[in-house]
C-alpha positions in Angstrom: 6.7 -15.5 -0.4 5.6 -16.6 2.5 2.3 -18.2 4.1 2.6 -17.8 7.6 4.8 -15.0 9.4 6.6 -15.9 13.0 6.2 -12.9 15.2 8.9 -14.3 17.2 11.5 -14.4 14.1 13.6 -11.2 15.0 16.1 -11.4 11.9 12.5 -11.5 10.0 10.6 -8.6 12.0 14.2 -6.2 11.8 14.0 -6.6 8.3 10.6 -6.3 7.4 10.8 -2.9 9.8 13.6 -1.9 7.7 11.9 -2.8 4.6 8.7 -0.8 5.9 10.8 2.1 7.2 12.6 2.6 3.2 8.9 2.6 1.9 7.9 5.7 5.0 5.4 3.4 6.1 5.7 4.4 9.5 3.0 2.6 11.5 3.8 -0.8 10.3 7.1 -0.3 10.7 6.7 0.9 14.7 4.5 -2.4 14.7 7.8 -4.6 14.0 9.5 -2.9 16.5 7.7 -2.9 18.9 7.4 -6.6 18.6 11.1 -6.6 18.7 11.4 -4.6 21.6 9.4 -6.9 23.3 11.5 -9.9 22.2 15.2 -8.9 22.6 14.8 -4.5 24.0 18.0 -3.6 22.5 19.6 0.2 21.7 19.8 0.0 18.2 16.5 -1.2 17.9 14.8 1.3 20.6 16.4 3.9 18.4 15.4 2.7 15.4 11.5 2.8 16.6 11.8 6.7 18.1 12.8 7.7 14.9 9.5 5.8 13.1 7.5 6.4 15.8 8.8 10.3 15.3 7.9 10.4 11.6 4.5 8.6 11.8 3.0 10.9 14.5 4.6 13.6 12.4 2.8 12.0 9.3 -0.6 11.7 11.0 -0.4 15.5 12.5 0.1 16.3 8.7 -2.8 14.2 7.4 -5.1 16.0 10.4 -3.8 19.7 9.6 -5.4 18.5 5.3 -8.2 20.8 4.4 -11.2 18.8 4.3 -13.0 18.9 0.8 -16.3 20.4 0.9 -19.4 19.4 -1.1 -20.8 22.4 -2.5 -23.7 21.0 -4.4 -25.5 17.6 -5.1 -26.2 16.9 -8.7 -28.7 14.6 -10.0 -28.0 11.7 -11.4 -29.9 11.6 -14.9 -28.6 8.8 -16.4 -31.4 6.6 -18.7 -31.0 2.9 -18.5 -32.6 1.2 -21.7 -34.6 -2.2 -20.9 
């Protein structure tokens, strides 16, 4: 593993985006990309960062649309602690 990461590496950004991207973590994976983009802006790569960038605004409209859970009633909390 390793201790430091170089933003600049883009063999090492593509394929921690890809690895990202595999695991549907979308905003890391746009992260890389972007990165990338802004080191070598290349079609594949611009590509590969709609479709993320697609699927993690279409993950966080999902998450937002989640019922919220309502509290319905506080219970005490009765629990003896013995000295």
């Amino acid at each position: 593993m390793l201790d430091t990461f170089d933003a600049k590496n883009q063999k090492a950004l593509f394929r921690r985006a890809h690895a990202f991207k595999t695991q549907e973590k979308w905003e890391e994976a746009v992260r890389d990309l972007q990165l990338l983009m802004k080191e070598a802006p290349a079609d594949p790569i611009k590509k590969d960062l709609d479709f993320c960038m697609g699927k993690f605004v279409e993950a966080r409209t999902k998450k937002a649309a989640e019922p919220k859970p309502k509290i319905t009633e506080v219970v005490e909390d009765k629990t003896q602690f013995k000295k």
